[in-house]
C-alpha positions in Angstrom: 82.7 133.1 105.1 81.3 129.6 103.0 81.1 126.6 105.3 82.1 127.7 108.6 82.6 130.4 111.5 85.9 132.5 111.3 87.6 132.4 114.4 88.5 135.8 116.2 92.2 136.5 117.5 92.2 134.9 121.3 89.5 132.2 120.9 91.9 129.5 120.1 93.7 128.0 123.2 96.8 125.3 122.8 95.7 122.4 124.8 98.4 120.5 126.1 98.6 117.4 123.9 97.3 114.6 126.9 94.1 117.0 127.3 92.8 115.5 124.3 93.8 112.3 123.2 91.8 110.0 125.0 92.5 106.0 124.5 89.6 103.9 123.1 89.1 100.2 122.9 88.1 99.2 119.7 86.3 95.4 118.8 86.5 94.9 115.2 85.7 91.7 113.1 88.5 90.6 110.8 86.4 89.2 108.2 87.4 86.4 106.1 90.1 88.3 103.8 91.7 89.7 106.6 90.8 86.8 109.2 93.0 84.5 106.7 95.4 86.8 106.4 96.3 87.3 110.0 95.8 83.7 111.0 98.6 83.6 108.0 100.8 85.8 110.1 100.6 84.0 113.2 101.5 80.9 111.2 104.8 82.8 109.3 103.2 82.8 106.2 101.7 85.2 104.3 98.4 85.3 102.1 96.9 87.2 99.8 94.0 86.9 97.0 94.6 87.2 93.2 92.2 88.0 90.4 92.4 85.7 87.4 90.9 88.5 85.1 93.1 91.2 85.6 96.0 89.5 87.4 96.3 91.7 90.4 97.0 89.9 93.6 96.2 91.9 96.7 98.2 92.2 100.1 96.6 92.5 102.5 93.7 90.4 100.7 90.7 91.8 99.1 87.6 89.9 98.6 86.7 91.4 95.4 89.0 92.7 92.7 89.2 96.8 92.8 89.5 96.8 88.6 87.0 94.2 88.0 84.7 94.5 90.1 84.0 91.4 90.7 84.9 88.3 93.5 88.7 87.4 93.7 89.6 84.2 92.2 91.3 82.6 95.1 93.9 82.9 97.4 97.7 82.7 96.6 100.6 81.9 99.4 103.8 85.1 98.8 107.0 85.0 99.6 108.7 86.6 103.1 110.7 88.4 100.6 110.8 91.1 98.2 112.1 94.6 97.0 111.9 97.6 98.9 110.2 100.6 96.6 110.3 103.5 99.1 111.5 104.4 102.1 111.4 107.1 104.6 113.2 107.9 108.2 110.7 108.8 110.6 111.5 110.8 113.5 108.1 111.3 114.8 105.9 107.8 116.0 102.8 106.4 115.2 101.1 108.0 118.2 102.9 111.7 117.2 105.2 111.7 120.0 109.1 112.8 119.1 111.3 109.6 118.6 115.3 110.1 119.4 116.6 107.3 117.1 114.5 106.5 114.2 112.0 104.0 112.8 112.7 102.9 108.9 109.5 102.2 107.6 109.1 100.9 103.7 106.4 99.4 100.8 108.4 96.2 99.7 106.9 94.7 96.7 106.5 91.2 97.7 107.7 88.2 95.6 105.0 85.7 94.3 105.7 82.2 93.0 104.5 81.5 89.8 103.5 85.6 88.6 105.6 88.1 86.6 104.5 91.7 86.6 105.8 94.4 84.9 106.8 97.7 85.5 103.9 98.7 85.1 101.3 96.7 87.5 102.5 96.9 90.9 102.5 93.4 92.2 101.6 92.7 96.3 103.3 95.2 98.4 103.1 95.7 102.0 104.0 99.0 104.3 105.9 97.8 107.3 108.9 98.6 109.1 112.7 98.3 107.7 115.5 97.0 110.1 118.0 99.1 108.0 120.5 101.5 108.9 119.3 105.6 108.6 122.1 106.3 106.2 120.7 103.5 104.3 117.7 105.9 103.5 120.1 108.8 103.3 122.0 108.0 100.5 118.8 105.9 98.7 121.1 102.6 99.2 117.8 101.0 100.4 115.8 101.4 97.1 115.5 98.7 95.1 117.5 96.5 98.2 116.0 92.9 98.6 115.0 92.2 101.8 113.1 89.5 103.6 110.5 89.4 106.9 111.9 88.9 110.3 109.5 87.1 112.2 108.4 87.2 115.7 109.5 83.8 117.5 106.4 81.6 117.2 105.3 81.5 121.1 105.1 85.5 120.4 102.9 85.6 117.6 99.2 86.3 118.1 97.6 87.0 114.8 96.2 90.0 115.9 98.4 92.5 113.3 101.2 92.5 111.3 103.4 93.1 113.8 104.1 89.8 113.6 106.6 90.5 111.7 108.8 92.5 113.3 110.5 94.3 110.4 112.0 93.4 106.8 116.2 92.8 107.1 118.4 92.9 103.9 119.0 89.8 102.9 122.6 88.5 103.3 
């Protein structure tokens, strides 16, 4: 066998799923894209960078363009709101266990004052959670459904992630 050992019947054991997850405590430096951006967040707004080149603008924020190859242009201020591209009901969570009800999660193409972009050029879009009803997503009522950020209350908001935002709601 190329590029590894086989492994005989009997030599793999099932460890129980605790056994070997362990938790670990990351430190990480934001940076400035991403130190702006989540300073953003804490403030209810949200930021991202735009290339005056190509005319991509980048959510989360890049510091250089990923076409150009070359420094961002400067940052640009987008809307809470937007569209909602794809969707998908998740029954298992972030951390793999089984969920009984559950979580929407969406990319929403975010709206951004001033730009146009066409079918073709996917504008700013960000992957968070949708406070949307299952059947929603069932019968694909949720594509294309405009939808705008529900926030945290400001006292809650840290600026640590984009949980911040607690999901995106239709908008009424």
């Amino acid at each position: 066998m190329v590029g590894g050992t086989p492994i005989k019947e009997g030599e793999i054991r099932n460890y129980p799923h605790e056994e070997w997850v362990k938790p670990f405590q990351y430190n990480v430096t934001a940076g400035t894209a991403y130190s702006k951006f989540l300073e953003g967040l804490r403030n209810g707004r949200i930021y991202g960078t735009y290339c005056g080149r190509c005319g991509h603008v980048f959510v989360p924020p890049k510091m250089y363009c990923p076409y150009c190859f070359k420094p961002v242009d400067g940052w640009v201020e987008v809307r809470d709101e937007g569209t909602v591209i794809t969707a998908v009901a998740s029954y298992i969570s972030g951390t793999r266990e089984p969920l009984k009800e559950p979580r929407i999660v969406g990319v929403i193409k975010l709206d951004v004052p001033g730009k146009e972009f066409s079918e073709h050029r996917f504008p700013p879009g960000i992957m968070h959670y949708l406070c949307v009803d299952p059947e929603d997503v069932k019968s694909m009522k949720v594509f294309g459904m405009r939808v705008k950020a529900r926030w945290k209350p400001a006292n809650q908001r840290t600026g640590g992630s984009v949980l911040d935002i607690e999901c995106f709601e239709p908008v009424r």
